[in-house]
DOKEKE-478836 format. One record per residue (C-alpha): residue number from 1; x, y, z. Coordinates in nm, 2 decimals, padded with zeros to 4 digits. Each point is the difference from the previous one (the first is absolute). Layout:
BEGIN
<rec nr="NUM" c1="X" c2="Y" c3="Z"/>
...
END
This chain:
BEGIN
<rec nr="1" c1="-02.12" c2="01.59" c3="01.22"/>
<rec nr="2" c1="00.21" c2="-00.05" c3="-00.29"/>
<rec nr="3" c1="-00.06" c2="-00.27" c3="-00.28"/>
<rec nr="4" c1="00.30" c2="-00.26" c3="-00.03"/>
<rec nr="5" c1="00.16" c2="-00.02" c3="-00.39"/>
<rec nr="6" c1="00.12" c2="-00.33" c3="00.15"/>
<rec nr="7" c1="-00.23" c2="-00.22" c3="00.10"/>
<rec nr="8" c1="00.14" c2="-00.33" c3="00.17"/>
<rec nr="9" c1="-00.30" c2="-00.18" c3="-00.07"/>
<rec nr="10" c1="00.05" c2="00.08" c3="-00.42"/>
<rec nr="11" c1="00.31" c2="-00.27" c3="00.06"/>
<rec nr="12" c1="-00.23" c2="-00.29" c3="00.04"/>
<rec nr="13" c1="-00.10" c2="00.12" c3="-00.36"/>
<rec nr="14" c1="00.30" c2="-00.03" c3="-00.16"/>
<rec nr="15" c1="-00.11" c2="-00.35" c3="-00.16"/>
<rec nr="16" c1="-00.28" c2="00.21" c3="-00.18"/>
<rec nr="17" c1="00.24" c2="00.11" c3="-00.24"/>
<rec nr="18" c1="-00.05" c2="-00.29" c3="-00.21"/>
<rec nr="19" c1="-00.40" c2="00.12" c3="-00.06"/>
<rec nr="20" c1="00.07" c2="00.22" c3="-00.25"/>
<rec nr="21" c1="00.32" c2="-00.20" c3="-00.19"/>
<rec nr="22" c1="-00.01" c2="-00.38" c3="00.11"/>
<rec nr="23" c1="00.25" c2="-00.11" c3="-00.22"/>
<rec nr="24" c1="00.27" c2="00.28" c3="00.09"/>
<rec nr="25" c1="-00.13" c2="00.02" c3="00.36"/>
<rec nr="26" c1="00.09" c2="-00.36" c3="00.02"/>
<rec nr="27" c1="00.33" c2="00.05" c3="-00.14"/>
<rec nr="28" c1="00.10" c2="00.19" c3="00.20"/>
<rec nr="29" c1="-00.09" c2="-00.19" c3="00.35"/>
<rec nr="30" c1="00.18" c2="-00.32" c3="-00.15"/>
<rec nr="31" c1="00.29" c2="00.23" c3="-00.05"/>
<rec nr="32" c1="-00.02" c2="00.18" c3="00.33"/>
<rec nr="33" c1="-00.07" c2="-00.34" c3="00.16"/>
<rec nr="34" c1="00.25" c2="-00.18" c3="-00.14"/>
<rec nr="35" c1="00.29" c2="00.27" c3="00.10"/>
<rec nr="36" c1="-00.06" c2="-00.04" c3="00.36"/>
<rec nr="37" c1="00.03" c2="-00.34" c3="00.02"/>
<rec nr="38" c1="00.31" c2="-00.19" c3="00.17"/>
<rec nr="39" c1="00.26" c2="00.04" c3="-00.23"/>
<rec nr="40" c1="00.35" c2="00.13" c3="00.08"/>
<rec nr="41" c1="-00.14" c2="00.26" c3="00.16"/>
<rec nr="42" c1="-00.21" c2="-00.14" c3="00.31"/>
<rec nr="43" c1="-00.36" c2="00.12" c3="00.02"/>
<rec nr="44" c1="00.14" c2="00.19" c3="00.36"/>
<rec nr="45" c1="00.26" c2="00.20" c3="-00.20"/>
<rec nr="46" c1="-00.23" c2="00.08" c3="-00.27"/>
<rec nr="47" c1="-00.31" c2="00.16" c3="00.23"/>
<rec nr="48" c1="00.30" c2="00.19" c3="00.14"/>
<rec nr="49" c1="00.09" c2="00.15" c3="-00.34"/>
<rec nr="50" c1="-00.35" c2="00.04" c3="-00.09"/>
<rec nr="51" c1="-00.07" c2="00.17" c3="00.31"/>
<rec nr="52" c1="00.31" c2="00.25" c3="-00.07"/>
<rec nr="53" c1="-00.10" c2="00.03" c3="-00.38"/>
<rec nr="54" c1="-00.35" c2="00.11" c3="00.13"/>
<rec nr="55" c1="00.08" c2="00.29" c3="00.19"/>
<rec nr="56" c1="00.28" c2="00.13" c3="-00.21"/>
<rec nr="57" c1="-00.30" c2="-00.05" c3="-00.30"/>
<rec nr="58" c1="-00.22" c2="00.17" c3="00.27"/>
<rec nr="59" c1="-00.31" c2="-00.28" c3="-00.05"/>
<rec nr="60" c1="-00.18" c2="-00.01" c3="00.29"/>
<rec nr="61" c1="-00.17" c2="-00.32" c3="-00.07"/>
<rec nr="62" c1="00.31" c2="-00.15" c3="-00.05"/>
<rec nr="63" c1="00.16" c2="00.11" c3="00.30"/>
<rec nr="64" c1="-00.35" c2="-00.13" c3="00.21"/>
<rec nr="65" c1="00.04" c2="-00.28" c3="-00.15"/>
<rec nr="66" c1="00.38" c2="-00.12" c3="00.03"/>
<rec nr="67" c1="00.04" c2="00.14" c3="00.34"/>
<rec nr="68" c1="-00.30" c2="-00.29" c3="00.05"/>
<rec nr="69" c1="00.18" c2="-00.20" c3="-00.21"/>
<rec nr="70" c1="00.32" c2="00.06" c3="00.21"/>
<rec nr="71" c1="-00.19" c2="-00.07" c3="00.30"/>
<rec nr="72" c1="-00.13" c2="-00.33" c3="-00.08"/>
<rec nr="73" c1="00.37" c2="-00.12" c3="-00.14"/>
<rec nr="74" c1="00.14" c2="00.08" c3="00.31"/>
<rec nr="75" c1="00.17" c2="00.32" c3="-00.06"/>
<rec nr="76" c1="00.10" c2="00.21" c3="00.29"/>
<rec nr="77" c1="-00.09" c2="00.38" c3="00.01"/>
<rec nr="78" c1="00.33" c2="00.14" c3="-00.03"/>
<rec nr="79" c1="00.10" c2="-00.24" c3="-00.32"/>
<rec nr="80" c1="-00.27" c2="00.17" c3="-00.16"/>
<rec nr="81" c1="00.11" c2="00.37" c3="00.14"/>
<rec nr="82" c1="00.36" c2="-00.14" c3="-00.15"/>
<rec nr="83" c1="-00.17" c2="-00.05" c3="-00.32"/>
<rec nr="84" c1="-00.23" c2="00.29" c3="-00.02"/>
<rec nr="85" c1="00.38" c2="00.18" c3="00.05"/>
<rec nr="86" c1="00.17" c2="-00.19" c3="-00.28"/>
<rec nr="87" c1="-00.28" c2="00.07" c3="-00.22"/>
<rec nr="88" c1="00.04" c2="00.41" c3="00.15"/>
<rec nr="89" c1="00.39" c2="00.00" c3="-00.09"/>
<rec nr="90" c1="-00.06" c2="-00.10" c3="-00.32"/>
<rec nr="91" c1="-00.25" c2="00.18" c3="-00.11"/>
<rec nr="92" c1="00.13" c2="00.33" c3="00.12"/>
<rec nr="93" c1="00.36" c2="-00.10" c3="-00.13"/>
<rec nr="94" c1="-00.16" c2="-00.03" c3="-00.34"/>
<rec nr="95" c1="-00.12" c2="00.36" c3="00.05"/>
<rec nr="96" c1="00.34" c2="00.11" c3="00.08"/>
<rec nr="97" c1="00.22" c2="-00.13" c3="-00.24"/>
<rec nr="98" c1="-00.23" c2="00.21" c3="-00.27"/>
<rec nr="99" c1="00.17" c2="00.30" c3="00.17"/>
<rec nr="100" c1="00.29" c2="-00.12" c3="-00.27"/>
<rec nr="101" c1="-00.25" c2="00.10" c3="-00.25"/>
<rec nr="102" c1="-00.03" c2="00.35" c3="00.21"/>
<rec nr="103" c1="00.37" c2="00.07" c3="-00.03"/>
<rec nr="104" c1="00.08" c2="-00.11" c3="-00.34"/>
<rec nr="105" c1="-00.26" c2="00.24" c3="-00.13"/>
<rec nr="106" c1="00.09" c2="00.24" c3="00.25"/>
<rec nr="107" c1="00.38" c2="-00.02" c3="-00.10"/>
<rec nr="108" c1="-00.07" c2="-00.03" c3="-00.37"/>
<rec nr="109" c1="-00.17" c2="00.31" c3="00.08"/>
<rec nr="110" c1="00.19" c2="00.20" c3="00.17"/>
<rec nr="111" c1="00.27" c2="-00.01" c3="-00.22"/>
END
């Protein structure tokens, strides 16, 4: 049986991080605390987001944990599937439109 990289158990860890730098470490969960709060965004669209930020930054911790997140706001299985493809599109469009890079070099060349 292969050991797991990932283990879903490490998330409940992810508090730790402020053993080894408690001031930064605590910087950064008032940040991350404060930006998903109600604000214009409601806390729904923002586990959405999240949720499609985390697979397209390929974090499996985040994913686990903003598909529970999603879960407990509510959110229905294919508006996370929607968001999971928005997060898709635009990560492979971002990958495409280098190809412009591709053919100016290419035609520069060429020439």
């Amino acid at each position: 049986m292969k050991k797991k990289y990932y283990k879903s158990d490490d998330l409940k860890k992810f508090k730790n991080i402020t053993d080894w730098n408690p001031e930064l470490g605590e910087k950064f969960f008032e940040y991350y605390n404060s930006v998903f709060k109600e604000g214009s965004l409601s806390v729904r669209e923002k586990s959405l987001i999240a949720l499609a930020v985390s697979h397209v930054v390929q974090c499996p911790y985040c994913i686990e944990a903003y598909t529970r997140d999603g879960l407990q706001k509510g959110i229905e299985k294919s508006e996370m599937m929607e968001a999971v493809h928005v997060g898709a599109a635009i990560r492979s469009g971002a990958s495409l439109v280098h190809g412009v890079q591709m053919m100016n070099v290419y035609d520069k060349l060429s020439m």
